[in-house]
PyMOL commands that place a pseudoatom at each C-alpha (Angstrom):
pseudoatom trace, name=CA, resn=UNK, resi=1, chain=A, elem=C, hetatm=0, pos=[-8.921, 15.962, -24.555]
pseudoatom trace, name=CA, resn=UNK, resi=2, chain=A, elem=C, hetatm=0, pos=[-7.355, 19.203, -25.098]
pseudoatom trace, name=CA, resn=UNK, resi=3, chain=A, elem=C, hetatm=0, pos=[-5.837, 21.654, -22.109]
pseudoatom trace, name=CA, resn=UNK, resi=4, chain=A, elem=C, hetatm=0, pos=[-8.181, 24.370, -23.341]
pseudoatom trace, name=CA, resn=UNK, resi=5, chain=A, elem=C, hetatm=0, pos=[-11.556, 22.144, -22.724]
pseudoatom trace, name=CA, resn=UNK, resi=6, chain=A, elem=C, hetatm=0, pos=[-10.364, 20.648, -20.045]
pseudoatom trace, name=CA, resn=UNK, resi=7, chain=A, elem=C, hetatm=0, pos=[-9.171, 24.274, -18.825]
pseudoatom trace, name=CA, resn=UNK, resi=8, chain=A, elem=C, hetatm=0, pos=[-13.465, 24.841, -19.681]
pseudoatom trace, name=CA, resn=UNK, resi=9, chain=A, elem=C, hetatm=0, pos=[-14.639, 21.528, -17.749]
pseudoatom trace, name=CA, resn=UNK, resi=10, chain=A, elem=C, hetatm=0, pos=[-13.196, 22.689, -14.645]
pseudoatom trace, name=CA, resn=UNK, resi=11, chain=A, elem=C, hetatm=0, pos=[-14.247, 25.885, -14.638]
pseudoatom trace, name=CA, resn=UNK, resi=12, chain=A, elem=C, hetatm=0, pos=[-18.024, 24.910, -15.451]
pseudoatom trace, name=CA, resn=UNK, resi=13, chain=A, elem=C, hetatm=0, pos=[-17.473, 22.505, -12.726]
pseudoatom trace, name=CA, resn=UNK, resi=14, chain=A, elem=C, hetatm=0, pos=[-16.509, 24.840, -10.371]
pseudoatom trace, name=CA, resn=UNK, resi=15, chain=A, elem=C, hetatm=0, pos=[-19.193, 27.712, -10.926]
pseudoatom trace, name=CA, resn=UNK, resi=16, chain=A, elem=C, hetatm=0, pos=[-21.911, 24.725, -10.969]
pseudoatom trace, name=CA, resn=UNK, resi=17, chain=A, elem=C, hetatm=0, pos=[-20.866, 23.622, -7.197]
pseudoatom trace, name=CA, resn=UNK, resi=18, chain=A, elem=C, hetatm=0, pos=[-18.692, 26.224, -5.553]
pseudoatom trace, name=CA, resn=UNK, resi=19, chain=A, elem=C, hetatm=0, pos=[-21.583, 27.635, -3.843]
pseudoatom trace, name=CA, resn=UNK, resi=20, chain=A, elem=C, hetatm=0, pos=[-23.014, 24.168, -2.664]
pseudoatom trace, name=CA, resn=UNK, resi=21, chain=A, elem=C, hetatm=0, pos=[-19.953, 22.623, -1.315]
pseudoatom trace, name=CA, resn=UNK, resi=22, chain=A, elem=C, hetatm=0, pos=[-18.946, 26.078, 0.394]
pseudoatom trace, name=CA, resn=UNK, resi=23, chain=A, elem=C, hetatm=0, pos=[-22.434, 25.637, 2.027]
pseudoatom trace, name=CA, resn=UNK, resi=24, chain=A, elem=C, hetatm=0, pos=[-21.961, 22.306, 2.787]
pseudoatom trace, name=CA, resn=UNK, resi=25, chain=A, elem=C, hetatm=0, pos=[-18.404, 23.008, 4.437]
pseudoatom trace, name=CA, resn=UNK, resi=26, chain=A, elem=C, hetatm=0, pos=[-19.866, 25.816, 6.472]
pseudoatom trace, name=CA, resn=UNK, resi=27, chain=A, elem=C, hetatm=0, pos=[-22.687, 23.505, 7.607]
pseudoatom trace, name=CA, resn=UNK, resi=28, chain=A, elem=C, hetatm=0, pos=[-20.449, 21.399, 9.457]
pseudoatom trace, name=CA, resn=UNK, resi=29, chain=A, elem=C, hetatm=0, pos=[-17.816, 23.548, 10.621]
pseudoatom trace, name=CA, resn=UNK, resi=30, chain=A, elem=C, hetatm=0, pos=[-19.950, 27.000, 11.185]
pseudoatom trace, name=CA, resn=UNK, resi=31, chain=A, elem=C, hetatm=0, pos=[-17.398, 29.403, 10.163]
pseudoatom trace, name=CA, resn=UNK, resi=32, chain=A, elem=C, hetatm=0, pos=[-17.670, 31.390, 7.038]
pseudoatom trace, name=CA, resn=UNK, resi=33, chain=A, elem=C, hetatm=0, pos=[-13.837, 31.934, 6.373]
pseudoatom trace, name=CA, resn=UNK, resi=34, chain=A, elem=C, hetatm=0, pos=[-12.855, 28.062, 7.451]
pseudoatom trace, name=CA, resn=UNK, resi=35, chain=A, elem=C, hetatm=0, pos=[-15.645, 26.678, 5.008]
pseudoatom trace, name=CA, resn=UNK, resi=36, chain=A, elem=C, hetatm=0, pos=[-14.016, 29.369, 1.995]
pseudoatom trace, name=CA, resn=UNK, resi=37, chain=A, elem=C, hetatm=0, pos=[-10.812, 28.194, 2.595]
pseudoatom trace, name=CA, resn=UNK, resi=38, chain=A, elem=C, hetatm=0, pos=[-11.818, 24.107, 3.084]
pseudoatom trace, name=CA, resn=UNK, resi=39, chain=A, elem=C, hetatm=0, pos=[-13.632, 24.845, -0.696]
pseudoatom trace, name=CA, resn=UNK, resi=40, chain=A, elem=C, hetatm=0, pos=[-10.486, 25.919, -2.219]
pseudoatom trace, name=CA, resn=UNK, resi=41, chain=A, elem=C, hetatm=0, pos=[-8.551, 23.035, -1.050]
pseudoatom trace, name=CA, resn=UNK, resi=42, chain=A, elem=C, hetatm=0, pos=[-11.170, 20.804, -2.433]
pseudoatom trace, name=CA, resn=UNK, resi=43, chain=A, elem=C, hetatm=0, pos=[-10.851, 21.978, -5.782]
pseudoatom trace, name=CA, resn=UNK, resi=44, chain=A, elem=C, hetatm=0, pos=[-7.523, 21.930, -5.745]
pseudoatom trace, name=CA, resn=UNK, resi=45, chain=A, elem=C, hetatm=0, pos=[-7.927, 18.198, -5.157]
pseudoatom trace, name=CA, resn=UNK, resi=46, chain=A, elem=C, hetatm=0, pos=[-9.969, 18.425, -8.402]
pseudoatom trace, name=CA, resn=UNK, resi=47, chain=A, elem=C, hetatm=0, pos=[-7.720, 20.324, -10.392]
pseudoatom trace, name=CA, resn=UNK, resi=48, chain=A, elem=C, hetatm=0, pos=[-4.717, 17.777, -9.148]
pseudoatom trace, name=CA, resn=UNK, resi=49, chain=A, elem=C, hetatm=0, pos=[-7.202, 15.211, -10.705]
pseudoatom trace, name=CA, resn=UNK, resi=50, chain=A, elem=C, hetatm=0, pos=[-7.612, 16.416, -14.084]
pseudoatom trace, name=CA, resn=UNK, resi=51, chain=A, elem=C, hetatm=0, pos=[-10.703, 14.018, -14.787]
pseudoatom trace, name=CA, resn=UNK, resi=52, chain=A, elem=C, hetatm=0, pos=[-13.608, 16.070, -14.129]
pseudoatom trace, name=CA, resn=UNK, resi=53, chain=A, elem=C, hetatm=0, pos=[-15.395, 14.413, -17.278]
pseudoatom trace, name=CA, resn=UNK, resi=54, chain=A, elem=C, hetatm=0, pos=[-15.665, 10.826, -15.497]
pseudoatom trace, name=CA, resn=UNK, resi=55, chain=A, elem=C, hetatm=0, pos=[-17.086, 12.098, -12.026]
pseudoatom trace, name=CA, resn=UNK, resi=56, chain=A, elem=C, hetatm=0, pos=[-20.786, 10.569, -12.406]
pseudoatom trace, name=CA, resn=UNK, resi=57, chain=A, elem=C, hetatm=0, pos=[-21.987, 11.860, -9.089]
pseudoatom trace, name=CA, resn=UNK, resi=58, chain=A, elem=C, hetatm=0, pos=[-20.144, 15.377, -8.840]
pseudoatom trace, name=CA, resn=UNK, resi=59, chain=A, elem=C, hetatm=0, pos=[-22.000, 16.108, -4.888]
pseudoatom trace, name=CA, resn=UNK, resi=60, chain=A, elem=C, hetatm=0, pos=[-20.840, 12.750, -3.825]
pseudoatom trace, name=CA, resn=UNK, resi=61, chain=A, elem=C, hetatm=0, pos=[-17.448, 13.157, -5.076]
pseudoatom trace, name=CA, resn=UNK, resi=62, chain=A, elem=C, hetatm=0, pos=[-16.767, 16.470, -3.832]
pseudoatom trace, name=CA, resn=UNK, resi=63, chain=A, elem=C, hetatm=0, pos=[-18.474, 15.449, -0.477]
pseudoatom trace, name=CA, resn=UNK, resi=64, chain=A, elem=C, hetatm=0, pos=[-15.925, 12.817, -0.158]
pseudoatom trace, name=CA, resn=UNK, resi=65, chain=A, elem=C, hetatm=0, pos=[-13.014, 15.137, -1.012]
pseudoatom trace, name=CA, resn=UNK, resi=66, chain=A, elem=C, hetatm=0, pos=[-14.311, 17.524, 1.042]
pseudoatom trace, name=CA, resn=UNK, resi=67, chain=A, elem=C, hetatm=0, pos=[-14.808, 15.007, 4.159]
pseudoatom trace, name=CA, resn=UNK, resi=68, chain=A, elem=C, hetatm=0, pos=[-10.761, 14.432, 3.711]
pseudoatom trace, name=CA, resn=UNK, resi=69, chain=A, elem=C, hetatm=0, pos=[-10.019, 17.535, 3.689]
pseudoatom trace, name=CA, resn=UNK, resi=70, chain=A, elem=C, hetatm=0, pos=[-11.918, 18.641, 6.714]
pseudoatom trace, name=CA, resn=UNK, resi=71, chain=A, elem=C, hetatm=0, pos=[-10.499, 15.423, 8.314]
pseudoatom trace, name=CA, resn=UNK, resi=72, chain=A, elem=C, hetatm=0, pos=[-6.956, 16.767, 7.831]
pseudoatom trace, name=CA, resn=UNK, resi=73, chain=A, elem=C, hetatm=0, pos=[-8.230, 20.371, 8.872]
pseudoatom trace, name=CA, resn=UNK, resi=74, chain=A, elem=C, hetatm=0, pos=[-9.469, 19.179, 11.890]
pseudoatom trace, name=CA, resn=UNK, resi=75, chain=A, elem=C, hetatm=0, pos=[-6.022, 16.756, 12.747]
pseudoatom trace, name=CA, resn=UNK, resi=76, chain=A, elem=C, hetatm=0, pos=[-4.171, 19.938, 12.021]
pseudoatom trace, name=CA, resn=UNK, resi=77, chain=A, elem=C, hetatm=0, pos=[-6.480, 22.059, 14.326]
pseudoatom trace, name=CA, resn=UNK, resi=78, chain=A, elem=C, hetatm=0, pos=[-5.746, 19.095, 17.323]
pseudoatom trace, name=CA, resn=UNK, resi=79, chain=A, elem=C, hetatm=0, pos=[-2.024, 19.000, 17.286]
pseudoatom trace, name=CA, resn=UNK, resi=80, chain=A, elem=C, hetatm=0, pos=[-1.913, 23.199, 16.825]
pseudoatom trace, name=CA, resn=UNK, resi=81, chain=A, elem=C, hetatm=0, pos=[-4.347, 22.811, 19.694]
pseudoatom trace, name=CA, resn=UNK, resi=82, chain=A, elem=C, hetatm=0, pos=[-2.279, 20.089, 22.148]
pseudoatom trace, name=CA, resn=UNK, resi=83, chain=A, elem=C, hetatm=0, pos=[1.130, 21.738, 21.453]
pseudoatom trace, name=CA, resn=UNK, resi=84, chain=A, elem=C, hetatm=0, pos=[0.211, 25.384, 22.773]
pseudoatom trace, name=CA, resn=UNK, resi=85, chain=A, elem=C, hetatm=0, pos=[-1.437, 23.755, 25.626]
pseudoatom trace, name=CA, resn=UNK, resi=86, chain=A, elem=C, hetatm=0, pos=[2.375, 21.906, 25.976]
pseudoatom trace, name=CA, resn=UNK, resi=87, chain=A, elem=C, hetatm=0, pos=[3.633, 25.400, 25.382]
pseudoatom trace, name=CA, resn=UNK, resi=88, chain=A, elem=C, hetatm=0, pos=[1.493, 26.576, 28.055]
pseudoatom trace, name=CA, resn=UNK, resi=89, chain=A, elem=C, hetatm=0, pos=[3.004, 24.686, 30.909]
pseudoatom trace, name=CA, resn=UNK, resi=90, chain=A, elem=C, hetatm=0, pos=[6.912, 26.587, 30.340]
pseudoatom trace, name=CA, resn=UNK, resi=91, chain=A, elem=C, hetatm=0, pos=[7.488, 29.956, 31.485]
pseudoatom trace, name=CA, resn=UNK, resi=92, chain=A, elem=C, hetatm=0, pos=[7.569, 32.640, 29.165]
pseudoatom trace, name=CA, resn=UNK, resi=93, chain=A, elem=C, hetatm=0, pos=[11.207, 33.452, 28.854]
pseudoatom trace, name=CA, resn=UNK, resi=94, chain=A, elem=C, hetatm=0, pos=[11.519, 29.862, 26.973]
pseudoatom trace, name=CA, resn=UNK, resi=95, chain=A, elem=C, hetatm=0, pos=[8.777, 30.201, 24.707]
pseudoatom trace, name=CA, resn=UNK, resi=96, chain=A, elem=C, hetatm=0, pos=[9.446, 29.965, 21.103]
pseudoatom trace, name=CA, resn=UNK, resi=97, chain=A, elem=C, hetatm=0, pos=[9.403, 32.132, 18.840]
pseudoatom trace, name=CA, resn=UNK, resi=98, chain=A, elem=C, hetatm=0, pos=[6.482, 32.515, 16.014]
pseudoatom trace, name=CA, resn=UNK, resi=99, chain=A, elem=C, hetatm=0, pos=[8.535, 31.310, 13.521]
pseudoatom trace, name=CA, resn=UNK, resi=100, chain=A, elem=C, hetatm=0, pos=[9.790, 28.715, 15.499]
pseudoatom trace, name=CA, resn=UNK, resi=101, chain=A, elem=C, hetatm=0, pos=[5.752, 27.986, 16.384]
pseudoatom trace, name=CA, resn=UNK, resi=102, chain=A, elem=C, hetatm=0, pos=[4.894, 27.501, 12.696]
pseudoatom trace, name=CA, resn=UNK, resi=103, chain=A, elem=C, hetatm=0, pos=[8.294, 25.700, 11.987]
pseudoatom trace, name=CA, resn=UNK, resi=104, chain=A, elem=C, hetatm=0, pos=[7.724, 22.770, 14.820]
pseudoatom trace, name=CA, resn=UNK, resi=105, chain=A, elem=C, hetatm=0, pos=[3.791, 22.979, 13.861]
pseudoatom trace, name=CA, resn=UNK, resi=106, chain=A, elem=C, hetatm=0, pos=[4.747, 22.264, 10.464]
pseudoatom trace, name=CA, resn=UNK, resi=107, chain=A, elem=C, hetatm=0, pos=[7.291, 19.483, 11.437]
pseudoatom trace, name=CA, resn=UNK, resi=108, chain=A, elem=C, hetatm=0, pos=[4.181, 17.791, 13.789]
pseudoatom trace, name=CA, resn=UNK, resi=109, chain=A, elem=C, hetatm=0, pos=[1.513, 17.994, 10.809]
pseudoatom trace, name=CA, resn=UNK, resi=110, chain=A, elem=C, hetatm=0, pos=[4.172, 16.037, 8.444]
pseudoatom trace, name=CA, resn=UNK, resi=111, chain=A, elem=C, hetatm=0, pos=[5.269, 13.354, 11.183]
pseudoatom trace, name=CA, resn=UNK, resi=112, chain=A, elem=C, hetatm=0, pos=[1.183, 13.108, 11.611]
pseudoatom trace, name=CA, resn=UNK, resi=113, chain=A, elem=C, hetatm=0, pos=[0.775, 12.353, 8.112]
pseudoatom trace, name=CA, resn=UNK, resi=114, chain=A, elem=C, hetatm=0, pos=[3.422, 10.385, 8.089]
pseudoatom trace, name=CA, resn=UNK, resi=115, chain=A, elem=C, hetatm=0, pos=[2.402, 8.146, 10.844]
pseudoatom trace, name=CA, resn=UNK, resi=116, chain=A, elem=C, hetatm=0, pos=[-1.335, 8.241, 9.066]
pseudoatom trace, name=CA, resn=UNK, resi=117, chain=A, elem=C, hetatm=0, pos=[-0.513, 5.415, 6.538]
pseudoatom trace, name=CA, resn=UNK, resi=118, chain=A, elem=C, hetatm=0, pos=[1.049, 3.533, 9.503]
pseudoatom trace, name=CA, resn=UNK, resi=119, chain=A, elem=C, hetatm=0, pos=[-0.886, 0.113, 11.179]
pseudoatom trace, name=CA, resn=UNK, resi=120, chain=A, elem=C, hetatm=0, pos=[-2.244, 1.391, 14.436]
pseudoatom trace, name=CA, resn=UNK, resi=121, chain=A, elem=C, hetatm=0, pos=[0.647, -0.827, 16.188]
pseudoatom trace, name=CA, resn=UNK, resi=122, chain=A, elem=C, hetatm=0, pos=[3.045, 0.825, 14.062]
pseudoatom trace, name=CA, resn=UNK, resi=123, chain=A, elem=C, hetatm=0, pos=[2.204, 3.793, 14.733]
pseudoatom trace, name=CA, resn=UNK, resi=124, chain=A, elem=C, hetatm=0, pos=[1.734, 3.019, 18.437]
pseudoatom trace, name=CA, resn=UNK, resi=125, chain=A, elem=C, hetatm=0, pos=[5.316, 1.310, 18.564]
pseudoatom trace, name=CA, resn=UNK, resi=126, chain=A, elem=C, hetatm=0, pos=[6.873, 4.613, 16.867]
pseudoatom trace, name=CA, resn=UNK, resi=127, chain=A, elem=C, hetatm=0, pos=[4.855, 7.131, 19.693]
pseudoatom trace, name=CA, resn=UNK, resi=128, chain=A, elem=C, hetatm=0, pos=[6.042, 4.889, 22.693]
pseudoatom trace, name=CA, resn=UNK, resi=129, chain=A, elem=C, hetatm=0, pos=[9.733, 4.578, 21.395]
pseudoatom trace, name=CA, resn=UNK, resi=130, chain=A, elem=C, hetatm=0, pos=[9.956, 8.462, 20.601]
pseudoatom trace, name=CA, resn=UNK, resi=131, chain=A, elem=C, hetatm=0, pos=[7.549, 9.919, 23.607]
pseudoatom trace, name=CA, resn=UNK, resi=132, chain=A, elem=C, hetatm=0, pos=[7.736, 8.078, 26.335]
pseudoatom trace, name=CA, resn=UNK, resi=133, chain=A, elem=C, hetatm=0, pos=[11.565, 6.831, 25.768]
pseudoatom trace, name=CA, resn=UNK, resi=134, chain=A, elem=C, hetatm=0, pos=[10.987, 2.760, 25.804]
pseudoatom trace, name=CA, resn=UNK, resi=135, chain=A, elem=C, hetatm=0, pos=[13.099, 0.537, 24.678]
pseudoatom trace, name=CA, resn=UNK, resi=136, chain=A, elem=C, hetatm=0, pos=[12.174, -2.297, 22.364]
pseudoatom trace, name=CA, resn=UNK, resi=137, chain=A, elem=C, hetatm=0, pos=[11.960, -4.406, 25.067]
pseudoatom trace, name=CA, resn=UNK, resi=138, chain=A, elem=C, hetatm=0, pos=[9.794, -2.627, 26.979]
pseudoatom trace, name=CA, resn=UNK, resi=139, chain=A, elem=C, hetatm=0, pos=[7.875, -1.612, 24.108]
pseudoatom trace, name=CA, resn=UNK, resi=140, chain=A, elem=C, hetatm=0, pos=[7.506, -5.304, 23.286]
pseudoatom trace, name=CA, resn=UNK, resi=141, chain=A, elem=C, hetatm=0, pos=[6.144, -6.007, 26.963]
pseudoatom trace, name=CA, resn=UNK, resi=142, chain=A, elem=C, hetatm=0, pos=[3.596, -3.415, 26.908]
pseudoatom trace, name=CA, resn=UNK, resi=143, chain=A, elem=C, hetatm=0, pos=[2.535, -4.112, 23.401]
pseudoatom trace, name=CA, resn=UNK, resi=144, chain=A, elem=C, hetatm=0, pos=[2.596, -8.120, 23.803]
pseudoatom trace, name=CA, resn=UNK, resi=145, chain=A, elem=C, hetatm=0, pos=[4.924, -8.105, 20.903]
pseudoatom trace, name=CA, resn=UNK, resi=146, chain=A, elem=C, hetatm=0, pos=[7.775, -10.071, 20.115]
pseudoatom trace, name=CA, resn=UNK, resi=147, chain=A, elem=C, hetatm=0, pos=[10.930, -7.665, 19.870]
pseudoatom trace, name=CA, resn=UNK, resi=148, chain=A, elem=C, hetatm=0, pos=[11.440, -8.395, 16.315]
pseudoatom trace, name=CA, resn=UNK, resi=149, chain=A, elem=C, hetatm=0, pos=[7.932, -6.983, 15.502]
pseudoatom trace, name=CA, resn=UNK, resi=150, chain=A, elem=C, hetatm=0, pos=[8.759, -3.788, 17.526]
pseudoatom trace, name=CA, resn=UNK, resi=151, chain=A, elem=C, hetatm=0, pos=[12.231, -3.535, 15.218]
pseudoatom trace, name=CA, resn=UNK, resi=152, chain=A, elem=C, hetatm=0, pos=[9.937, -4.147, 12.066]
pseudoatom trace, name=CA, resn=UNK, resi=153, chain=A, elem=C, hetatm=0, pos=[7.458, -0.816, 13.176]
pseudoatom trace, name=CA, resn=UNK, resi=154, chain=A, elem=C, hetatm=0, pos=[10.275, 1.172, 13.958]
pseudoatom trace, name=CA, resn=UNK, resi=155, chain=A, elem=C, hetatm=0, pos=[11.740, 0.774, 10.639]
pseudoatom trace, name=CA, resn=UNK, resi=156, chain=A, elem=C, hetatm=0, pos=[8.472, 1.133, 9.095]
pseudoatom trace, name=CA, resn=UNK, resi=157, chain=A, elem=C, hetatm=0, pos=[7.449, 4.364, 11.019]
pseudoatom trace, name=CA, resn=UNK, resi=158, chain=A, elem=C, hetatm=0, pos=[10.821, 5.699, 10.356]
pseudoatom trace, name=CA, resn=UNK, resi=159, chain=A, elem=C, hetatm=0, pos=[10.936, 5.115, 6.359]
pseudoatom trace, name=CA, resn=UNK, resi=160, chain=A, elem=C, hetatm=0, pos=[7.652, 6.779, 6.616]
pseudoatom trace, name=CA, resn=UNK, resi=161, chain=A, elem=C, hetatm=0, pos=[9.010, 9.877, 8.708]
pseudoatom trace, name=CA, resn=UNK, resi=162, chain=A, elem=C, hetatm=0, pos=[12.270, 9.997, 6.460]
pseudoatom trace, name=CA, resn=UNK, resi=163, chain=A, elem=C, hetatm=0, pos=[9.967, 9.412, 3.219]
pseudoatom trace, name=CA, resn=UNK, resi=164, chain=A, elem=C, hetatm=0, pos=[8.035, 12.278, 4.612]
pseudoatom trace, name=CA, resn=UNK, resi=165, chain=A, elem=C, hetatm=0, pos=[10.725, 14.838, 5.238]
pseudoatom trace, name=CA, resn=UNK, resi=166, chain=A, elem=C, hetatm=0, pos=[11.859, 14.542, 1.085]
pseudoatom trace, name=CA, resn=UNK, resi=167, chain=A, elem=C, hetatm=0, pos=[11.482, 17.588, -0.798]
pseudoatom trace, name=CA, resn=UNK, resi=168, chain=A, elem=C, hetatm=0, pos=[8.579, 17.004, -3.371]
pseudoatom trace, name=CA, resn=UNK, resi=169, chain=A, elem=C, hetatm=0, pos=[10.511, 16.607, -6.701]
pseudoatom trace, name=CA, resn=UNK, resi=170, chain=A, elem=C, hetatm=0, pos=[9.824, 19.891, -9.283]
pseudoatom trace, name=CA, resn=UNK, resi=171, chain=A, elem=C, hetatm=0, pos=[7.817, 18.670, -11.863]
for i in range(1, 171): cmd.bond("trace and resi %d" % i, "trace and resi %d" % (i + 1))
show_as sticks, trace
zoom trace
C-alpha cells in the first residue's frame, strides 16, 4: 500500500472516531483538556502502527489503546503526585528548582516504566535494595529468597533501568 493511501486511511480513521474516543476519554477521566490530550496520544499509537486497514473492530481497538494510555496517565499522575507530597516535608530553602522538578519527574516516570516489565519480585527486590537500603541478605530474609535470586532481580531490574536510560536511536 502506498504512503499517500495510507496517509488517506488514517485520516478517514481519525475524523470517523476522534469525536467518540475523545468522549469516551472524558467519560472516565471528567476533564475536557486531559481527555483532548489522552486522544492525541492514542492516535499517535495508531499512526506508530501504520496498519489501520487490518483493525476489524476500530472502538475496541482504540478502547484498548486508549485504556493504556490512560493507565500510564494515571501512573504518571501518582508518582508527580507522591513526590511533591515528599517535597512537601523539606523546608523551602531546599526545594528544587522547576527544572529540576520536571528533570527528577522525568527520571521517576522512566525508572517506573522500566520497572513495569519487571516480575513483581523483581521489581520488589530492586525498590527494597534502592529505598530502603537492604542488603541482599536482608532482602533475601524478608523476601524468603535465596540470595542468588535477589542477585538475579537486581541484575534484571538494573539492565532494565540502564536499557531504559539509552537514547532512542534516530531513525
Amino acid at each position: 500500500m502506498s504512503s499517500g493511501t495510507q496517509d488517506v486511511l488514517l485520516t478517514q480513521f481519525y475524523d470517523t472516531h476522534h469525536d467518540w474516543l475523545q468522549g469516551w476519554l472524558r467519560h472516565r477521566l471528567g476533564c475536557r483538556d486531559d481527555a483532548a490530550d489522552l486522544t492525541q496520544d492514542t492516535f499517535v499509537q495508531v499512526v506508530a502502527a501504520r496498519n489501520v486497514e487490518q483493525i476489524n473492530e476500530p472502538r475496541a481497538f482504540l478502547a484498548t489503546l486508549a485504556k493504556h494510555v490512560l493507565y500510564n496517565f494515571w501512573r504518571r499522575r501518582d508518582i508527580e503526585r507522591a513526590y511533591l507530597e515528599e517535597l512537601a516535608q523539606f523546608p523551602e530553602a531546599l526545594a528544587p528548582s522547576q527544572e529540576d522538578r520536571a528533570l527528577v519527574l522525568e527520571a521517576l516516570q522512566q525508572i517506573d516504566l522500566a520497572l513495569s516489565s519487571l516480575k513483581p519480585k523483581a521489581r520488589q527486590v530492586f525498590l527494597l535494595s534502592q529505598l530502603q537500603e537492604l542488603t541482599y541478605s536482608e532482602i533475601s530474609e524478608q523476601l524468603a529468597l535465596p540470595v542468588i535470586t535477589v542477585r538475579r532481580y537486581m541484575a534484571q531490574a538494573m539492565r532494565a533501568c540502564w536499557l531504559a536510560a539509552e537514547p532512542e536511536p534516530l531513525q
